[in-house]
N, C-alpha and C positions, 0 to 999 in steps of 0.2 A: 936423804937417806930414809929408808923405811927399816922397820925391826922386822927382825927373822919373820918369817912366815907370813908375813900382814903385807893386805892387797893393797898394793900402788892406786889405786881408783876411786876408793873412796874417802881419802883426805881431800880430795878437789868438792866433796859435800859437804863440809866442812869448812871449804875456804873461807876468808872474812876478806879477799882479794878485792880490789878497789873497782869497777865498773869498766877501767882501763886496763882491764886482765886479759890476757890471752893467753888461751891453754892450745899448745899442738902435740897432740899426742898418736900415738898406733891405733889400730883396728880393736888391741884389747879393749878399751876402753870406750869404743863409739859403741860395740854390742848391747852396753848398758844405756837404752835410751833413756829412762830417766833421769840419770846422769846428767846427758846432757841437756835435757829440760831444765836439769835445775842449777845449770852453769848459766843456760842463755836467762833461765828466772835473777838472776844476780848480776846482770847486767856484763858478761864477761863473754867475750868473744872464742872460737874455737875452729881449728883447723883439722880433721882426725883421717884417715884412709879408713875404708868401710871394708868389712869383707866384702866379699861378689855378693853373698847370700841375703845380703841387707835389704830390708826394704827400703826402696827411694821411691818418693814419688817427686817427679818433674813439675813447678809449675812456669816455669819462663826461661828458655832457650834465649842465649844473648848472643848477638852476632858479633863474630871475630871480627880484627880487622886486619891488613897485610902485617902489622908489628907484629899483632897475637900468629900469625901463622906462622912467620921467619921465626919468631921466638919457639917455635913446637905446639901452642895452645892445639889442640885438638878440639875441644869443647869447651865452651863458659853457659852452664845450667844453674840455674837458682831451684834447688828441693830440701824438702821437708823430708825427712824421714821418718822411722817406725811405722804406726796406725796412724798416720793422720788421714 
């Protein structure tokens, strides 16, 4: 629970969460890339949907294989986001 009016977002820069953390959260929350700089800086992993508007940049395209298709995968990309 958070208190009235106060941003769901920034208690995760604050977390003291164990290295074996994973956050999955909405697109609110990938907007803030520092954020998540300083979730992956603490050693905690993160799952987030980006807006379209996002910068991604691509650096390694990983090839499906018949599972990943029958299962839906459409893509498996390894990127970095924001200014990198």
């Amino acid at each position: 629970m958070k208190e009235k009016g106060a941003s769901e977002r920034y208690p995760a820069r604050r977390c003291s969460r164990p290295a074996s953390f994973f956050y999955v959260a909405d697109r609110y929350y990938a907007e803030v890339y520092g954020l998540l700089k300083q979730i992956d800086e603490k050693g905690c992993g993160f799952l987030m949907r980006l807006r379209e508007s996002a910068k991604v940049n691509e650096e390694q395209v990983l090839e499906l294989d018949e599972a990943d298709r029958e299962a839906g995968v459409i893509s498996d990309t390894m990127c970095t986001s924001g200014n990198t």
